[in-house]
C-alpha positions as CSV (number, residue, x, y, z in Angstrom):
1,X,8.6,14.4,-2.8
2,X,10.4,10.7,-2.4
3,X,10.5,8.8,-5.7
4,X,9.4,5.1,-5.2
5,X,12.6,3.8,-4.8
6,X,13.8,6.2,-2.1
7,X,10.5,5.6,-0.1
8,X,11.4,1.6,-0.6
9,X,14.8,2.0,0.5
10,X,13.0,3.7,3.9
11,X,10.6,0.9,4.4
12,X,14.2,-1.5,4.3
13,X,16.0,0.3,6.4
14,X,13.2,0.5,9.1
15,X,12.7,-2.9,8.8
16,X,9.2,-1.6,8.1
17,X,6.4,-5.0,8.3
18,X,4.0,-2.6,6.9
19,X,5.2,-2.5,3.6
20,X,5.8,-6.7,3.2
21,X,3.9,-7.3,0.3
22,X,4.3,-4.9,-1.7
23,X,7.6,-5.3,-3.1
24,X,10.4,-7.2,-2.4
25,X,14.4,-6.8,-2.7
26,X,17.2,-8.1,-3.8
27,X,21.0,-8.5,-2.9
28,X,23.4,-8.8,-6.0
29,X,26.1,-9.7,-3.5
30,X,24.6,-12.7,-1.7
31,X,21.9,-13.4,-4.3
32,X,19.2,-13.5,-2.5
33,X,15.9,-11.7,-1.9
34,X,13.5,-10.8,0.8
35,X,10.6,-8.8,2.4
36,X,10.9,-5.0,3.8
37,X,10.7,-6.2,7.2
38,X,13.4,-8.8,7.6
39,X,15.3,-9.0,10.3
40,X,18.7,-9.8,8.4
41,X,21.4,-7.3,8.8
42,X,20.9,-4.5,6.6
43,X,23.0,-4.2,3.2
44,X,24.8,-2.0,1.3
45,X,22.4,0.2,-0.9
46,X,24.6,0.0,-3.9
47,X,24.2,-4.1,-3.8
48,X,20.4,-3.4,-3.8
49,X,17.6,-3.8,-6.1
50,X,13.4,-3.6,-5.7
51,X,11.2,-5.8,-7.6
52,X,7.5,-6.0,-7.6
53,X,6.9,-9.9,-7.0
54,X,8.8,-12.6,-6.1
55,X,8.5,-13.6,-9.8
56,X,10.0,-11.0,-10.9
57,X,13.1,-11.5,-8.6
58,X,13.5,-14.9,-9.1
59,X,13.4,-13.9,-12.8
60,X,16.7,-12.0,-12.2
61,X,18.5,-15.2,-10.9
62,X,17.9,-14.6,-7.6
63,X,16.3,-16.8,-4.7
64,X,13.9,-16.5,-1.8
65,X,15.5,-15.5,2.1
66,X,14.9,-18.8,3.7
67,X,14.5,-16.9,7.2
68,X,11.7,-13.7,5.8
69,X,10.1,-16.3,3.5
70,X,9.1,-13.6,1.2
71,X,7.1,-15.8,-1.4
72,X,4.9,-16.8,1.4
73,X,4.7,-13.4,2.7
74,X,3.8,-11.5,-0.6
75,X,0.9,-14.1,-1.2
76,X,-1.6,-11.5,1.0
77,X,-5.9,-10.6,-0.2
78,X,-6.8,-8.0,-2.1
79,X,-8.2,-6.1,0.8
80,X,-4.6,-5.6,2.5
81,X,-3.0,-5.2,-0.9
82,X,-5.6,-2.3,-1.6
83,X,-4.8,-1.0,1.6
84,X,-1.1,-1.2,1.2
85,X,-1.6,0.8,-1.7
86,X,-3.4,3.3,-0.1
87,X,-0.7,4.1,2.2
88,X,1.8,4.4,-0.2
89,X,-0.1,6.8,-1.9
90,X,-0.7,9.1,1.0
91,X,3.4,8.5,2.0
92,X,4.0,9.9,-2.1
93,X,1.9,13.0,-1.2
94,X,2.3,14.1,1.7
95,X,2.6,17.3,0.6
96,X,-1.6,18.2,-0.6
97,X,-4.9,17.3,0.8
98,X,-6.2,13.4,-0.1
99,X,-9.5,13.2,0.4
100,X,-11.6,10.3,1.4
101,X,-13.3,10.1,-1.7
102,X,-10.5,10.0,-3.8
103,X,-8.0,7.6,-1.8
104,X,-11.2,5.2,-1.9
105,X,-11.4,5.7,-5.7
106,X,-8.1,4.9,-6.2
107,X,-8.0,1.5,-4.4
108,X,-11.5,0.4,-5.9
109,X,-13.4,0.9,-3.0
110,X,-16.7,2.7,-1.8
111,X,-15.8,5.8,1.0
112,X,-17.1,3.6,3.6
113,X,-16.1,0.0,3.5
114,X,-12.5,1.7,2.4
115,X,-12.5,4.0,5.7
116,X,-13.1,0.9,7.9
117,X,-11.2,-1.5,6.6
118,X,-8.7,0.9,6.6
119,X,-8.5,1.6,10.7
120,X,-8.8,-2.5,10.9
121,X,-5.8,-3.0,9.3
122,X,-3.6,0.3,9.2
123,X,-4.8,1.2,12.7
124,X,-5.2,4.5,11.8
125,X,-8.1,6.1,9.8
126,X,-6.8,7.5,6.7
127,X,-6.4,11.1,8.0
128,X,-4.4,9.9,11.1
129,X,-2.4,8.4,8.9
130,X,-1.7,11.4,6.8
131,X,-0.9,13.4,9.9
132,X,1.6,11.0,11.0
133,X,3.4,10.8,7.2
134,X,3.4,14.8,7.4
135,X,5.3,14.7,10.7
136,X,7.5,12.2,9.4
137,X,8.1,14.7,6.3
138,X,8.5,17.2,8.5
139,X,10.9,15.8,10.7
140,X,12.9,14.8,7.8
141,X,13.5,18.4,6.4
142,X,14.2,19.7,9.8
143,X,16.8,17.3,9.9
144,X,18.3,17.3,6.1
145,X,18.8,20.9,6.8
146,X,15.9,22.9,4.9
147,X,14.6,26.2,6.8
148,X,11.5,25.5,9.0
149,X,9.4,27.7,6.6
150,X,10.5,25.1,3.7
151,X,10.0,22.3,5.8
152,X,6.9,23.1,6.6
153,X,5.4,23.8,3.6
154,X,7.5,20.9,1.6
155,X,5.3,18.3,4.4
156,X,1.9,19.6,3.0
157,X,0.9,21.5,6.2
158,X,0.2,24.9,4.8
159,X,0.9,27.6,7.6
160,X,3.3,27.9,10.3
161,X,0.2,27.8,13.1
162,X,-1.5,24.5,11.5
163,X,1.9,22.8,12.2
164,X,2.7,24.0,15.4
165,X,-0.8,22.6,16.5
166,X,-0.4,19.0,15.0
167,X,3.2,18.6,15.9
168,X,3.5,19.6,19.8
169,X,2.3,16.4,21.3
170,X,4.7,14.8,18.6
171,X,7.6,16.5,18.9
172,X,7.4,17.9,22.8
173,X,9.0,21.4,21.3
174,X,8.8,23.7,18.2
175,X,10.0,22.6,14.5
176,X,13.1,25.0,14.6
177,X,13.6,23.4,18.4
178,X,13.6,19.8,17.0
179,X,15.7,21.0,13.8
180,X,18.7,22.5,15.9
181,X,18.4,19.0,18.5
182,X,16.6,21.0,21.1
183,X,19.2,23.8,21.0
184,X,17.8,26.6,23.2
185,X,14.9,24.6,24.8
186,X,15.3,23.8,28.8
187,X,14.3,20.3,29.3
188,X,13.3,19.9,33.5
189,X,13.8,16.8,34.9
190,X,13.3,14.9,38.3
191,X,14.1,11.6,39.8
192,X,12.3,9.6,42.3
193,X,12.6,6.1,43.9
194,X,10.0,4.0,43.3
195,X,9.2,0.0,44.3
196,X,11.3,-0.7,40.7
197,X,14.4,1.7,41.2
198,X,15.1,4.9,40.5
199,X,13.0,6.7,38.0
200,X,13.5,10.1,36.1
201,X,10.9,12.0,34.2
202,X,12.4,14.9,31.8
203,X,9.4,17.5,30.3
204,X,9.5,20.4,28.3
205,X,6.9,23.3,28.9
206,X,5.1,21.2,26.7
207,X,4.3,17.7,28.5
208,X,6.9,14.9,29.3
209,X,9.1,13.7,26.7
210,X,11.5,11.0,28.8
211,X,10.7,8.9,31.2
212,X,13.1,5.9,31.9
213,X,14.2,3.7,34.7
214,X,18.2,3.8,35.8
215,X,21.2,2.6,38.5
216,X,22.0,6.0,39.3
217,X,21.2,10.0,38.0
218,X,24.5,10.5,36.3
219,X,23.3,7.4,34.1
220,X,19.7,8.8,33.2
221,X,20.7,12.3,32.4
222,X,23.4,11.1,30.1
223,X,20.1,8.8,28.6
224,X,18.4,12.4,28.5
225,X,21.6,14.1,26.7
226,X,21.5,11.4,24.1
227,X,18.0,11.6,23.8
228,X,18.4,16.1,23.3
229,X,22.3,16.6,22.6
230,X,21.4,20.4,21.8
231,X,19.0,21.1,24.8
232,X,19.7,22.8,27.9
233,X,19.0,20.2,31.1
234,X,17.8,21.7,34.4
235,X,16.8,19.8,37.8
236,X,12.9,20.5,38.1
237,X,12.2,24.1,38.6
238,X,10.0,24.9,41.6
239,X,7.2,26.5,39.2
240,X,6.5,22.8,38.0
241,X,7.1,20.6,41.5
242,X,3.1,20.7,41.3
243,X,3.1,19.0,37.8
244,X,6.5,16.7,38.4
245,X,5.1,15.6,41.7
246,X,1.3,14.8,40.3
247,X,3.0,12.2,37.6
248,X,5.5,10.8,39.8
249,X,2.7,10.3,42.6
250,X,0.7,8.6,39.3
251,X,3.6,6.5,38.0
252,X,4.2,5.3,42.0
253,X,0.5,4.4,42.6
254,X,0.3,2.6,39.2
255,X,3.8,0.6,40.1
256,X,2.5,-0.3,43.9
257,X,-0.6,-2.1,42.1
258,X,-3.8,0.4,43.3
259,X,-3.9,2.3,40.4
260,X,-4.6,0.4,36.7
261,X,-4.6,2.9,34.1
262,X,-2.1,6.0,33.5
263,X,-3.4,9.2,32.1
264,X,-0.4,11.5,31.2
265,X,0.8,13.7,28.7
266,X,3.0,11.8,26.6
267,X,5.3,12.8,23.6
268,X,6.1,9.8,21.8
269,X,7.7,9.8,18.6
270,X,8.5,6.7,16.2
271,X,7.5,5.2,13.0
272,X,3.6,4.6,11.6
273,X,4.3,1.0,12.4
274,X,5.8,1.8,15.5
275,X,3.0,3.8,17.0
276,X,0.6,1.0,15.8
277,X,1.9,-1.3,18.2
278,X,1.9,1.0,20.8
279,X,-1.2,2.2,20.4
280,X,-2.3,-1.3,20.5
281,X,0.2,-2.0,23.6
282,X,-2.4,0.1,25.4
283,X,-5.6,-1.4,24.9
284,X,-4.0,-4.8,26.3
285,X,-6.1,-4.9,29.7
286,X,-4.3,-4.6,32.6
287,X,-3.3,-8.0,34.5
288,X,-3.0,-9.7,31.1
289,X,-0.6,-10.6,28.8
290,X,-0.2,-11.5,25.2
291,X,2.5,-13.3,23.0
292,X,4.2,-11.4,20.2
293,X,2.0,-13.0,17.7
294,X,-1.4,-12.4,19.6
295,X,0.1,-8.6,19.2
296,X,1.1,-8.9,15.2
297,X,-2.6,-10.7,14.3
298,X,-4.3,-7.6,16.4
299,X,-2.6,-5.2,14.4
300,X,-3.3,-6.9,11.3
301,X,0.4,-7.7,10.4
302,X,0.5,-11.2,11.4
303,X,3.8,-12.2,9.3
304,X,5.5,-8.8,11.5
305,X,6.2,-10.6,14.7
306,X,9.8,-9.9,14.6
307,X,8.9,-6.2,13.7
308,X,6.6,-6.3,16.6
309,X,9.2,-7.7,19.2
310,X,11.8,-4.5,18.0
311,X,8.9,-2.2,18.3
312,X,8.4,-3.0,22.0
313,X,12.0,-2.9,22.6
314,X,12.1,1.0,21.3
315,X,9.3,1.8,23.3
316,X,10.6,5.4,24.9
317,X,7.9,5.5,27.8
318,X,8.0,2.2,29.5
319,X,4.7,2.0,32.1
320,X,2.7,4.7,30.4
321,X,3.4,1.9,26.8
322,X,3.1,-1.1,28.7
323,X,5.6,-3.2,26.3
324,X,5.6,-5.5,29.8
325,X,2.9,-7.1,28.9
326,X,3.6,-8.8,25.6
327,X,5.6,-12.4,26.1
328,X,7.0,-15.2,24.3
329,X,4.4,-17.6,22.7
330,X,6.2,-20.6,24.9
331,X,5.5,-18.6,28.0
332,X,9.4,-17.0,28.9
333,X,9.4,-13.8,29.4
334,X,11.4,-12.3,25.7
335,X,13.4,-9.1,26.3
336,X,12.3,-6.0,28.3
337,X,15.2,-2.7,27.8
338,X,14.8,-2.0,31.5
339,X,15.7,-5.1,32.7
340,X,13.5,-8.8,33.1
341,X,13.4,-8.5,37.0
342,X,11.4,-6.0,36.4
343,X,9.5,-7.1,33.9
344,X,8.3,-10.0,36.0
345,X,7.7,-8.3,39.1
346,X,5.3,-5.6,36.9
347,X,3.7,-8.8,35.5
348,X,3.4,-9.9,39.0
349,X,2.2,-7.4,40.6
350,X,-0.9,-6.3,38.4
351,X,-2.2,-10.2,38.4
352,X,-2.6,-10.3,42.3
353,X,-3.6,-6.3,41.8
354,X,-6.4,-7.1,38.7
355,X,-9.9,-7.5,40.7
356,X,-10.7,-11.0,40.4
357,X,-14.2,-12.5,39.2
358,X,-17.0,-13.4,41.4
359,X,-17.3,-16.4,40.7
360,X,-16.1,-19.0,43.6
């Protein structure tokens, strides 16, 4: 289990908006202090120290980041500071059962009200949550070297079956498969042109885990290598042409402007903030946009713009996460990873594709 300061160290490194609020750190070198999720280049964890309030920082002689503002940040209600607390509970014990019951205790709060105010502001219900913190843990171990059996166990899962059905749409391949980078696992992949260049989807037995825009094939498979160092990479075997050629037909209609919506089987991995902005990315209807902002205040994080604007920039599935559609609050266009030309001509094309009103 992660001590306090270990889990606070995370949240800084991630640049983690989630987590503004409830603490705040420090920098003995430049003698200043600021929120988890500020944007400032990360420093050295020996210069760092974690205080509870601002107060308590400035107590120490040190004095507020004029870029995160973190004494106008940490002044939040009681409802997100309950919540907050919530979720670092869950994040401390990830490895036992929290029930309903007891996480609303713990916050002050009836089972109810605390489960809905919860999704409002998390995202998540509380159990989602949870899921997501265990395959976080589990990820973790898999990585720091601990057998999958330890892993397993260590993220609060239980058996070997429950975590191979939780973690498949997550991961895209088995624990062991993830551990050793996708040693032994065949990863099938296939390009096609489409009206935005050439496209290449890589999948697993398991559902699609790449999909990504290039100049050439050379350039996306060396994308796929980085994304599966250990994995074996095949052109698309005949035995899935059916599958390949059903998304890519998908993905070409949906580009072309006469289909709105993309139904495919996606394995997206990335932080509980993260995956709250993407999840959020997809309820934004299509033909419209939104600023950064609009995007932070519907997540209920509306100081995490910046942590908003990184979020869409690591989206791993562009299209099927429709990052595209999130702007700057002047109107420009921001930053899109495969390119602004394209950007604008998605933009484009699903305004003159959206069906217009009848009125005259």
């Amino acid at each position: 289990m992660k001590s306090e300061s270990e889990i606070r160290w995370t949240a800084v490194e991630e640049h983690d908006a989630s987590k503004d609020g409830t603490f705040v750190y420090g920098v003995s070198t430049t003698g200043i202090y600021c929120r988890p999720s500020c944007s400032a280049r990360r420093p050295l964890r020996k210069n760092v120290r974690f205080f509870a309030t601002p107060a308590d920082a400035e107590h120490a002689g040190l004095r507020a980041c004029l870029r995160c503002k973190p004494k106008l940040d940490h002044a939040r209600d009681a409802l997100d500071a309950r919540i907050r607390k919530a979720c670092e509970l869950i994040a401390r014990n990830v490895d036992r059962p929290l029930s309903l019951k007891e996480l609303s205790a713990a916050v002050g709060q009836s089972p109810f009200h605390f489960q809905r105010s919860f999704k409002a502001i998390v995202g998540l219900t509380p159990k989602e949550f949870q899921d997501a913190e265990r395959v976080r843990a589990l990820k973790a171990g898999l990585k720091s070297g601990s057998t999958v059996t330890e892993a397993i166990y260590d993220a609060g899962f239980g058996s070997s079956s429950r975590v191979y059905e939780r973690v498949d749409t997550r991961l895209g391949m088995t624990p062991l498969q993830y551990r050793q980078g996708g040693r032994g696992l065949v990863i099938s992949h296939a390009t096609a042109q489409t009206p935005l260049g050439l496209m290449m989807i890589g999948a697993t037995d398991r559902g699609i885990c790449f999909i990504q825009f290039g100049d050439g094939e050379k350039a996306l498979e060396r994308q796929l290598g980085a994304e599966y160092p250990e994995a074996t990479h095949a052109p698309m075997p005949k035995n899935q042409a059916k599958a390949f050629a059903a998304w890519m037909r998908a993905l070409g209609a949906y580009l072309e402007g006469s289909k709105s919506s993309l139904d495919l089987p996606l394995d997206v991995r990335g932080t509980t903030f993260q995956m709250r902005v993407w999840r959020y990315l997809q309820t934004i209807p299509y033909g419209e946009v939104q600023s950064y902002t609009e995007v932070a205040h519907g997540i209920g994080q509306p100081t995490a713009v910046r942590a908003v604007a990184q979020a869409c920039a690591r989206n791993p599935v562009g299209l099927a996460i429709p990052c595209h559609r999130v702007i700057r609050g002047n109107g420009e266009l921001g930053g899109y990873r495969w390119g602004l030309a394209r950007k604008r001509t998605l933009i484009d094309r699903e305004r003159g594709a959206r069906p217009r009103s009848g009125r005259p």
